[in-house]
C-alpha positions as CSV (number, residue, x, y, z in Angstrom):
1,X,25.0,74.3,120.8
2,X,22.3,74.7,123.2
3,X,21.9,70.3,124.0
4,X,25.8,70.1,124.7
5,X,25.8,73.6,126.9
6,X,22.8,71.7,128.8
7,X,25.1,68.9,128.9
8,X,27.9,70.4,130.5
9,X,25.8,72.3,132.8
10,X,23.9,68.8,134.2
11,X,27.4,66.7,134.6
12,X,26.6,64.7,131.6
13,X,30.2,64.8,130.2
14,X,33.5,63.1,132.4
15,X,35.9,65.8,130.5
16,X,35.3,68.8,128.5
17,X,37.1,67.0,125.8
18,X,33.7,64.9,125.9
19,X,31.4,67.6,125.6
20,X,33.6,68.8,122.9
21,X,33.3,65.4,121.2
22,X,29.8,65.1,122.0
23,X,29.2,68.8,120.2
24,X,30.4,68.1,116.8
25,X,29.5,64.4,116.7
26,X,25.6,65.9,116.7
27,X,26.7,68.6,114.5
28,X,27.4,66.1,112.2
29,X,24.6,63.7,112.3
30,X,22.2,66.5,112.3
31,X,23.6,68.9,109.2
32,X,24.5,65.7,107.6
33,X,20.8,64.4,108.4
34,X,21.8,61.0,109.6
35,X,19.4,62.0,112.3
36,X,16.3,64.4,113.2
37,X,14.8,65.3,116.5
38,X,10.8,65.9,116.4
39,X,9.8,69.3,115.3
40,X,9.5,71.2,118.8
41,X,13.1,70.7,118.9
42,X,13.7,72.6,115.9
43,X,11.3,75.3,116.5
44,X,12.1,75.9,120.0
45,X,15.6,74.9,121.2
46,X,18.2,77.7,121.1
47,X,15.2,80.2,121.1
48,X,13.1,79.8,124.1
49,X,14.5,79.6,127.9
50,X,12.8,76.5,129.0
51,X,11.8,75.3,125.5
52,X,9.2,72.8,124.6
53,X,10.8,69.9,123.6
54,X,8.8,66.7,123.2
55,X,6.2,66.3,120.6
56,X,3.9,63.7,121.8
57,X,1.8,64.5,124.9
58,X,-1.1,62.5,126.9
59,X,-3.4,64.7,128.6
60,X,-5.7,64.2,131.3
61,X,-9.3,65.4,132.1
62,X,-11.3,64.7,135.2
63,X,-15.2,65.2,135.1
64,X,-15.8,69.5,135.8
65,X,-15.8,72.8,133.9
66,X,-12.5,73.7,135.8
67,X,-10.6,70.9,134.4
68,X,-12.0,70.6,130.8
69,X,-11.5,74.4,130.3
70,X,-7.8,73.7,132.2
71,X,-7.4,71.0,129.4
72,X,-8.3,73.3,126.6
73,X,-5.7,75.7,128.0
74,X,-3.1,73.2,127.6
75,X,-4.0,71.6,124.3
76,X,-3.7,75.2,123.5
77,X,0.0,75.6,124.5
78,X,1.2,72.5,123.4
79,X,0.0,73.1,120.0
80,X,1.4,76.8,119.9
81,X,4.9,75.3,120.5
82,X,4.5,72.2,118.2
83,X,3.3,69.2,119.7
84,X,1.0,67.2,119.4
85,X,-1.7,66.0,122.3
86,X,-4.0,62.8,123.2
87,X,-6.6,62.7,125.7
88,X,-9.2,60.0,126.8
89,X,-12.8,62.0,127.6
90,X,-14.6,59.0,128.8
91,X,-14.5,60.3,132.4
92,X,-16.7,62.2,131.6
93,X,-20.0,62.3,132.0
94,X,-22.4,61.3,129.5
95,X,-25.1,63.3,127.7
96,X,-27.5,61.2,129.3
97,X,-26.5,62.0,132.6
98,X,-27.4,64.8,135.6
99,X,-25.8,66.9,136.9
100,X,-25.3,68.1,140.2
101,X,-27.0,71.3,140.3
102,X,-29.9,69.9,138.0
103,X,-30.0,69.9,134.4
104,X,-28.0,67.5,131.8
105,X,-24.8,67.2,131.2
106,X,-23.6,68.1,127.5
107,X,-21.5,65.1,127.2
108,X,-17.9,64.4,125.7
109,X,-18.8,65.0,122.3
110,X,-20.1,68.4,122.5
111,X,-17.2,69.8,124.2
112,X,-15.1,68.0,121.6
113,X,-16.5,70.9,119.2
114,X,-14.8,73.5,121.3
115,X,-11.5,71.1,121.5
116,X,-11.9,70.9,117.8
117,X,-12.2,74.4,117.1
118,X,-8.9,75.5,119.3
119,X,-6.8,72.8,117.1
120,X,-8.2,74.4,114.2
121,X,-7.3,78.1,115.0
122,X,-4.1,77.8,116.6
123,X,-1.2,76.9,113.8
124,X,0.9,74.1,115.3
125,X,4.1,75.6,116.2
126,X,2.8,79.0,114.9
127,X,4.9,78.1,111.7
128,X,4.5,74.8,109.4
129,X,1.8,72.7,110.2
130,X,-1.6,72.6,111.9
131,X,-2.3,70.9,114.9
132,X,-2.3,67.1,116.0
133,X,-4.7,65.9,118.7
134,X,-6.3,62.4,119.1
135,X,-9.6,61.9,121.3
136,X,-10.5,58.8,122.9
137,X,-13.9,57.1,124.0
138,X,-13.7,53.9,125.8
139,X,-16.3,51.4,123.9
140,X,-18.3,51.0,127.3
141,X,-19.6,54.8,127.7
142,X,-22.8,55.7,127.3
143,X,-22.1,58.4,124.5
144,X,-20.3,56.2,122.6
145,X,-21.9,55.3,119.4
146,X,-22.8,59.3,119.2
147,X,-18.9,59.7,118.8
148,X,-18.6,56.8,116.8
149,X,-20.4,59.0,113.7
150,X,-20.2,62.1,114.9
151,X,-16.8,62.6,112.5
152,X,-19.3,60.4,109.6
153,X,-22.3,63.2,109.7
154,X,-19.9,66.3,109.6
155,X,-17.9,64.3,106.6
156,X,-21.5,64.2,105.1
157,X,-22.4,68.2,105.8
158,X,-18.9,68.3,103.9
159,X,-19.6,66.4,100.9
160,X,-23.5,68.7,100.6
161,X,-21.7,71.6,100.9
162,X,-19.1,70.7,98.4
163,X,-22.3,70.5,96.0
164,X,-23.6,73.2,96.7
165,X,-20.6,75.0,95.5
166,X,-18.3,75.5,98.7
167,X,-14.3,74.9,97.9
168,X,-13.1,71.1,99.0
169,X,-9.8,71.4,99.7
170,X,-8.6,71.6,103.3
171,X,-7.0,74.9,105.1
172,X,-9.4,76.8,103.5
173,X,-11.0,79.7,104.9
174,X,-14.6,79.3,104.3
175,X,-14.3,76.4,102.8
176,X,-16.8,73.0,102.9
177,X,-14.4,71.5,105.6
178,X,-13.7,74.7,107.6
179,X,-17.3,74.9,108.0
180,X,-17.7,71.6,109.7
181,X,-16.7,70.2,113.2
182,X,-14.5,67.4,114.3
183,X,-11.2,68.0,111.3
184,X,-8.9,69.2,113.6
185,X,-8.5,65.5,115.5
186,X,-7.9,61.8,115.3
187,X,-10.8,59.5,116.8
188,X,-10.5,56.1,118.5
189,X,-12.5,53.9,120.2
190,X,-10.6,52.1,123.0
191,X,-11.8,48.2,123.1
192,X,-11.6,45.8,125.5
193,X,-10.6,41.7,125.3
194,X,-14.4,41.6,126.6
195,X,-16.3,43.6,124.1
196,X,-14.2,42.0,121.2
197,X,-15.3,38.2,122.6
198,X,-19.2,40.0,122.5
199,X,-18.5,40.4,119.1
200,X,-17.1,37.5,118.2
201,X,-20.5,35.6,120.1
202,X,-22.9,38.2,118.7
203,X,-23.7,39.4,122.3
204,X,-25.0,42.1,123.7
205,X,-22.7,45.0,125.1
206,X,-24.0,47.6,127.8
207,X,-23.0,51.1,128.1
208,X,-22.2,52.1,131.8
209,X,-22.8,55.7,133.7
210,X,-19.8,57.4,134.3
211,X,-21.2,58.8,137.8
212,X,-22.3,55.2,139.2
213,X,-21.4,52.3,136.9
214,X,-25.1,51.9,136.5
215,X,-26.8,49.8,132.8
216,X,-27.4,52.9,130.8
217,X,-27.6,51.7,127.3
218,X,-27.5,47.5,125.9
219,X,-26.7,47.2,121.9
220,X,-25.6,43.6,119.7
221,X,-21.8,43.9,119.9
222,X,-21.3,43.5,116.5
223,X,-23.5,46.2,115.8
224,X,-21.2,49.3,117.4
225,X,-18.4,47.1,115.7
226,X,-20.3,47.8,112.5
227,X,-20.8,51.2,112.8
228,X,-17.2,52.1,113.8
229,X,-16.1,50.2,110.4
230,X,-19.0,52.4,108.3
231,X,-17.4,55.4,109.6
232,X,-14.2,54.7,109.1
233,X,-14.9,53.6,105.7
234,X,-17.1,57.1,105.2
235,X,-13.9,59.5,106.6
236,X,-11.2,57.5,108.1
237,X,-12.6,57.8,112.0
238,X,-13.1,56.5,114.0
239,X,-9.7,54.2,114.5
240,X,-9.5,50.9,117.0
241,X,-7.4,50.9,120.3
242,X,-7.2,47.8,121.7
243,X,-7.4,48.6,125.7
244,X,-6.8,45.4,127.3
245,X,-3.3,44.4,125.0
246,X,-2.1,47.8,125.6
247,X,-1.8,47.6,129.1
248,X,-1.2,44.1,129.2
249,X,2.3,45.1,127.4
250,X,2.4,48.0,130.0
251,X,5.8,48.9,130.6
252,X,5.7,50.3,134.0
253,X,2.0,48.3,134.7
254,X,2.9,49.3,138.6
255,X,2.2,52.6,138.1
256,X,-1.7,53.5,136.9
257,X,-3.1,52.2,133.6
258,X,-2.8,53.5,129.8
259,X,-6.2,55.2,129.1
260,X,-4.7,57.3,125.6
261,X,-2.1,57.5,123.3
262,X,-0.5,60.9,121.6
263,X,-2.3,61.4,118.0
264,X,-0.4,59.4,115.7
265,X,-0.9,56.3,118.5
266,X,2.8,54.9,118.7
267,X,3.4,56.5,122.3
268,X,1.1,54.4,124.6
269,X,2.2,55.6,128.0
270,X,0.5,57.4,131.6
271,X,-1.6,60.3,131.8
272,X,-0.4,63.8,131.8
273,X,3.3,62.6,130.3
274,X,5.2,63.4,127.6
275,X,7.9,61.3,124.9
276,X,10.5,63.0,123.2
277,X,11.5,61.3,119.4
278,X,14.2,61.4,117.4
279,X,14.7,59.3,114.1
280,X,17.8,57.4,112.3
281,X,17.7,58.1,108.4
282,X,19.0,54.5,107.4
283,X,19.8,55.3,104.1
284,X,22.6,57.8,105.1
285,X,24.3,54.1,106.9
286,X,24.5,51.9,103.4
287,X,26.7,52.0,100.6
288,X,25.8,49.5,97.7
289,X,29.8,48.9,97.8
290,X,30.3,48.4,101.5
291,X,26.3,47.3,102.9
292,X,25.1,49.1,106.1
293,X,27.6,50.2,108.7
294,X,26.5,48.4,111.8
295,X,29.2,50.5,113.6
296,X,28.2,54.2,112.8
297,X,24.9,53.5,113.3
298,X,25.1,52.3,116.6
299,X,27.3,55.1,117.3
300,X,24.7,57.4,116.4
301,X,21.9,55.8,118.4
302,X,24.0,56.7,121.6
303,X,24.7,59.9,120.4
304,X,21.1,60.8,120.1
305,X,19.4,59.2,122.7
306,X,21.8,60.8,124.9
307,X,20.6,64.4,123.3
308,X,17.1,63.3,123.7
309,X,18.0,62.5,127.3
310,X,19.8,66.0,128.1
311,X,16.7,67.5,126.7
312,X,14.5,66.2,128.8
313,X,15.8,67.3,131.8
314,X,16.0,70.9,130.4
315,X,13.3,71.0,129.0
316,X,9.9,73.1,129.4
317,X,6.4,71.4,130.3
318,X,2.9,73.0,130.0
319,X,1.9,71.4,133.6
320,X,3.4,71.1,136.9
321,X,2.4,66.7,136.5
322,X,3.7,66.8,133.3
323,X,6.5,68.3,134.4
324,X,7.4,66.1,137.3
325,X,6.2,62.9,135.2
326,X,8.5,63.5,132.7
327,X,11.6,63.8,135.4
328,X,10.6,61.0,136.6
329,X,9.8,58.5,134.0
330,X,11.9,60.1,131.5
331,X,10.0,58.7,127.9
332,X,12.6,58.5,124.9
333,X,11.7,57.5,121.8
334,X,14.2,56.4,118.8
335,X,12.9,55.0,115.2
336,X,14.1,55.4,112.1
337,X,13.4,56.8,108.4
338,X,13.4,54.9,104.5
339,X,13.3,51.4,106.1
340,X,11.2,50.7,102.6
341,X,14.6,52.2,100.6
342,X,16.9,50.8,102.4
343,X,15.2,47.0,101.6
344,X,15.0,48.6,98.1
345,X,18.1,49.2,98.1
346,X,19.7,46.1,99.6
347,X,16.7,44.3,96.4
348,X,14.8,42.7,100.0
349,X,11.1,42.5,99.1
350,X,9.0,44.7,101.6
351,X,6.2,41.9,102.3
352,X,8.7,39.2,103.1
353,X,10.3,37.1,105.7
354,X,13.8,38.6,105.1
355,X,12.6,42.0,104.5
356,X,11.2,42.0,108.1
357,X,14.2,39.8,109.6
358,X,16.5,42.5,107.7
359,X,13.9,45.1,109.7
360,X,14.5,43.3,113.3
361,X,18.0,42.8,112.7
362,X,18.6,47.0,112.2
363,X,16.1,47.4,115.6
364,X,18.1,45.5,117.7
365,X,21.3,47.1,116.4
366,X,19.7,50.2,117.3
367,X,18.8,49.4,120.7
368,X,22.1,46.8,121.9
369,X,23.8,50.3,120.5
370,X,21.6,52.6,122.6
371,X,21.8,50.8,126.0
């Protein structure tokens, strides 16, 4: 009700007969769950003025107590309303370094214990699910083999006080993993094309001050690529983002560079922006009689992104950047649910050349559908 009064009230509709269309088309797809909009849309739309709407967001952070405590305030926001949040820290100043007024500076990774600890008090959409936050550390800062196994030593305080008696299981008050830092977040490690060759030579890599550029730290290559795979194989963190690729395959590269990604990494966009999802559940488009209907699902595909797209415009944002970034740019994204049962069902091996052309075949249907 609320996506096609927004409709009507930003001229997206020729006739009312179109909004009226347009209305029980999405009623349709959405109580017959051909398709689902991300979470915020479902906890907030129809319920909130200006709504939060999108679920992935990248934030940015620039190196002073204002604007870390100003990103803190927004993670905060976001996850009260049910989104999820990335953020790059490597502008900021290492622990290494001074700071203005004399003294050292803490460093990313300390104030990622106070990032860490609002993610793990503040219920993600106050309703169904925790948090989801991703930090980022480019390979090249000084700090950065301190938040390679930072998420490693706390998995380690984890498993001792597990021993010594304390409950394992996670979301528990007072439990071993409540009681240890760095659980509310993803980790990754953004690599360059240069650090990756270093590795592949067995060469040395040097860590640069964030304040001057100047050598602050020289390792082997292939020993911080070590230590990121020991901690990964230890407690899943940290992951790999591969910086150069990502911005080679930039999709508006005049802009500014990518620098993070939203927690679950498949929104690779600008600082301080925002992407609103929505999914196809392929399965409701097959019938063993009839095969997949190429037709209805293309349908659906414009029916939705064009409900993203109202809901954009209308739409609530945390900051006034965010804000205008998303009005500008305008980030959709569409996927789609039960490819793996849908190859089941059609008897196409997951792991095979048909199985993936069947998989490219549906994505282009989707997107010739779409545009």
């Amino acid at each position: 009700d609320t996506v096609a009064n927004w409709g009507r009230e930003g001229g997206y509709f020729k006739t009312d007969e179109d909004a009226k269309t347009f209305h029980h088309e999405l009623t349709h797809i959405l109580l017959y769950q051909h398709a689902c909009f991300n979470s915020p849309v479902w906890f907030n739309v129809g319920l909130e003025a200006k709504p939060q709407c999108s679920a992935c967001f990248i934030n940015s952070v620039q190196d002073t107590m204002q604007s870390i405590l100003e990103l803190a305030k927004t993670e905060g926001m976001l996850f009260k309303y049910g989104s999820g949040t990335g953020s790059n820290l490597s502008i900021l100043r290492s622990s290494r370094e001074r700071l203005a007024g004399g003294g050292t500076a803490s460093g990313p990774v300390s104030f990622m214990k106070g990032f860490d600890a609002f993610a793990g008090v503040i219920k993600s959409g106050g309703k169904t699910r925790r948090a989801a936050k991703m930090v980022m550390l480019d390979v090249d800062h000084p700090d950065v083999l301190e938040f390679i196994r930072c998420k490693e030593v706390e998995e380690r305080k984890a498993w001792a006080l597990i021993d010594a008696g304390f409950d394992g299981g996670f979301n528990v008050v007072g439990g071993a993993y409540d009681s240890v830092n760095y659980q509310n977040a993803n980790h990754s490690v953004r690599v360059s094309d240069e650090f990756m060759r270093a590795v592949e030579s067995d060469g040395e890599w040097v860590t640069r001050a964030r304040t001057d550029g100047r050598p602050m730290g020289s390792y082997k290559a292939r020993e911080v690529m070590r230590a990121m795979a020991d901690s990964a194989w230890v407690c899943g963190d940290p992951g790999v983002q591969y910086d150069t690729t990502i911005n080679e395959w930039h999709t508006c590269s005049a802009t500014a560079r990518i620098n993070a990604s939203n927690p679950c990494s498949e929104y690779m966009f600008l600082d301080d922006t925002a992407c609103n999802l929505a999914s196809l559940n392929l399965l409701r488009f097959y019938d063993a009689d009839t095969g997949f209907d190429v037709q209805s699902f293309r349908h659906t595909c414009e029916i939705v992104i064009s409900a993203q797209e109202i809901l954009v415009g209308f739409a609530g944002y945390p900051t006034e950047r965010i804000d205008r970034n998303s009005h500008d740019y305008r980030p959709l994204g569409i996927g789609y649910a039960n490819l793996g049962a849908l190859l089941m069902a059609r008897g196409l091996p997951y792991d095979s050349d048909s199985g993936r052309d069947y998989a490219a075949a549906t994505c282009c249907s989707s997107t010739t559908g779409a545009t």
